[in-house]
C-alpha positions as CSV (number, residue, x, y, z in Angstrom):
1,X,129.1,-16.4,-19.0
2,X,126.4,-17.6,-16.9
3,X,123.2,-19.0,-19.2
4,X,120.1,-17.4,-18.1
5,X,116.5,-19.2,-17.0
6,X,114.9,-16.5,-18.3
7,X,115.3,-14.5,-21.3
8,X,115.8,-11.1,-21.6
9,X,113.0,-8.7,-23.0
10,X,114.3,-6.6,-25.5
11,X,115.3,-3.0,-24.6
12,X,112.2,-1.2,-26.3
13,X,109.9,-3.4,-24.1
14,X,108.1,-0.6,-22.0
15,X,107.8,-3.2,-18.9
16,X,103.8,-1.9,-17.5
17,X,103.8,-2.3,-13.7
18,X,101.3,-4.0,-12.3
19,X,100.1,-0.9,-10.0
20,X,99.4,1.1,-13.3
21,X,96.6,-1.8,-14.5
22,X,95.0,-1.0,-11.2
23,X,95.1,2.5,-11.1
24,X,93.7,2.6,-14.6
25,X,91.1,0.2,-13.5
26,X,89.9,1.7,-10.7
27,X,89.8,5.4,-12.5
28,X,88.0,3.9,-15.5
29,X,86.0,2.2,-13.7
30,X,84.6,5.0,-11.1
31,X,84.1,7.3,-13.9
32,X,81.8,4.6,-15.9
33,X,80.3,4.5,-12.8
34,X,79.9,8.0,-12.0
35,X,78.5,8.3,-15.6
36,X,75.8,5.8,-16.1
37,X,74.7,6.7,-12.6
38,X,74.1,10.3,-13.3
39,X,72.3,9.3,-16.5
40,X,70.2,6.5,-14.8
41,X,68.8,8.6,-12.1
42,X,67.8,11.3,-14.4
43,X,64.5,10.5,-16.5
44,X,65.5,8.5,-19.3
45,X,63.6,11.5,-21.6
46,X,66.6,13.6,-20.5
47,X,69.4,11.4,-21.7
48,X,67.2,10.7,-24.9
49,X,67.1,14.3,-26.1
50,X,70.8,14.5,-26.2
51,X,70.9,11.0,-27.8
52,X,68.6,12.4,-30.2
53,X,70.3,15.0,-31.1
54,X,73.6,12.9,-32.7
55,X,71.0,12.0,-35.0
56,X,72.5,8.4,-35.7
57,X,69.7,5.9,-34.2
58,X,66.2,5.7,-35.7
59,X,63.8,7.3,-33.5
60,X,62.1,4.0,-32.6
61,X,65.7,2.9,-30.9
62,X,66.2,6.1,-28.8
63,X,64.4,5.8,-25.6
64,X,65.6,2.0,-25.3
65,X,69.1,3.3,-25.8
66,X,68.6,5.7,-23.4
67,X,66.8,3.5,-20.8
68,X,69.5,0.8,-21.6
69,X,72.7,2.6,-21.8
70,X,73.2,4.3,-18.3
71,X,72.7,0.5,-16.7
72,X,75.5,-1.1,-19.2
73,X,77.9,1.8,-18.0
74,X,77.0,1.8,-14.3
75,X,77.8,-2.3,-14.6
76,X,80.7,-2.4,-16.6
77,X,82.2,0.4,-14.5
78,X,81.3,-1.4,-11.2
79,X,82.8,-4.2,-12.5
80,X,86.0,-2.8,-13.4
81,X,86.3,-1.2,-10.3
82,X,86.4,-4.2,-8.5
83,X,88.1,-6.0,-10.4
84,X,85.3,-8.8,-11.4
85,X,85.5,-10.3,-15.2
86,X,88.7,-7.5,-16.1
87,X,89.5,-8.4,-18.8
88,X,85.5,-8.8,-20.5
89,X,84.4,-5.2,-18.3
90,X,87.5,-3.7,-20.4
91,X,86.3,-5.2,-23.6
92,X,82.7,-4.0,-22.8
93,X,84.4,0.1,-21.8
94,X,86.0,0.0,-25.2
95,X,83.3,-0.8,-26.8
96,X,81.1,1.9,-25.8
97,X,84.0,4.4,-25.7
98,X,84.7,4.0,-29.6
99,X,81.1,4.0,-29.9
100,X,81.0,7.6,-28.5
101,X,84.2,8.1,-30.2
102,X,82.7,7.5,-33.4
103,X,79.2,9.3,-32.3
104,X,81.3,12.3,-31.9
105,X,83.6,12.4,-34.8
106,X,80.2,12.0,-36.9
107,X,78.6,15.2,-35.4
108,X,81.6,17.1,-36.1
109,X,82.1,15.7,-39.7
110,X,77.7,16.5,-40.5
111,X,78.4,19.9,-39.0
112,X,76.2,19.3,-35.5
113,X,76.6,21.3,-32.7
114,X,76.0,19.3,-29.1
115,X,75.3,21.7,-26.9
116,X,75.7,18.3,-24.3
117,X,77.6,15.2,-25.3
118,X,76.0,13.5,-22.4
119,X,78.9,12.1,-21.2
120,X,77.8,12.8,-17.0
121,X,74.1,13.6,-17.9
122,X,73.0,16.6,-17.2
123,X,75.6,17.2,-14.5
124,X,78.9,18.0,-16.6
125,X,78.9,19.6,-20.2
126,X,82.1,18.5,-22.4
127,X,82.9,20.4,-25.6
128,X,82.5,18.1,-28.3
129,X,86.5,18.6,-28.4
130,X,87.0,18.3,-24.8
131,X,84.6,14.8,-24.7
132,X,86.7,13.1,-27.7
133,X,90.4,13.8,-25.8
134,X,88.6,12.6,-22.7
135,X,87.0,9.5,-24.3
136,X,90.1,8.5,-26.0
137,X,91.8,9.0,-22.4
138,X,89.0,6.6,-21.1
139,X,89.7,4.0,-23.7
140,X,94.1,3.9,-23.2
141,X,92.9,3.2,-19.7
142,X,90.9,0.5,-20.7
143,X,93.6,-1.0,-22.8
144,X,95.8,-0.9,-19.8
145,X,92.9,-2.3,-18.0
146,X,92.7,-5.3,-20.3
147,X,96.3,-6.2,-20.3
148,X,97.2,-5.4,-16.2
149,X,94.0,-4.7,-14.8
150,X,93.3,-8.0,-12.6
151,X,97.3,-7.9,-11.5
152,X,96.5,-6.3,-8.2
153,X,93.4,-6.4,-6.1
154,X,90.9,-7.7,-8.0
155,X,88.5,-10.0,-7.7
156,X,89.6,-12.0,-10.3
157,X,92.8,-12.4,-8.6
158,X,91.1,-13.0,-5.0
159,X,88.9,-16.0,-7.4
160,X,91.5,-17.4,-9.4
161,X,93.8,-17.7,-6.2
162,X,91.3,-19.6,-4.6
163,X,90.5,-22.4,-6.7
């Protein structure tokens, strides 16, 4: 028997292609995207009522949240679209998506109705049921993001390549 050079992953070793780390890059990505930039070019007061109405933040930290928010999402999503800092843009999309995770399973647990999640702004209403599958959709694709994200056309790949 011939020794191999390289060893062999065991059989329960789901082998990720690296396709799939751009697919779920570019789909994260253009939905971030799509969010924050249906939130940014509303008035901020718009995205602030629904932020309100979680009832988590102070109301001194609202309409910062809600000025600041949409920008972070547009970014991050922009930047995991192309590609550019992967692996940090995935970390960043996690963060925020358990953040809404956990904004949502505390409305539910305090009895609050959201008649908006504010996921898309005022442009797309989730049921508070219907914006924690997608969220938790969102963040498996920003897992897969992290680990196989910059495999395939990325600027990170085009950059590191270069040098």
């Amino acid at each position: 028997m011939k020794p191999s050079s390289t060893p062999e992953k065991p059989a329960h070793v789901l082998e990720v292609p690296p396709w799939a780390g751009l697919a779920a890059r570019v789909i994260l990505g253009l939905v971030m995207a799509a969010s924050g930039t249906l939130k940014a070019s509303s008035p901020v007061e718009e995205f602030a009522v629904v932020i309100e109405s979680y009832g988590i933040l102070p109301d001194s930290m609202i309409i910062t949240t809600a000025s600041f928010l949409p920008w972070l999402e547009l970014v991050l999503g922009v930047a995991l679209a192309a590609g550019y800092l992967t692996r940090q843009a995935a970390i960043g999309a996690s963060a925020m998506l358990l953040a809404f995770i956990f904004a949502l399973f505390s409305t539910q647990l305090r009895g609050i109705h959201l008649p908006n999640c504010g996921c898309f702004g005022h442009g797309i209403h989730l049921s508070t049921a219907q914006a924690l599958l997608f969220d938790a959709c969102l963040t498996g694709l920003a897992f897969l993001s992290y680990k196989k994200g910059s495999a395939k056309l990325s600027l990170d790949n085009w950059i590191n390549s270069g040098l």
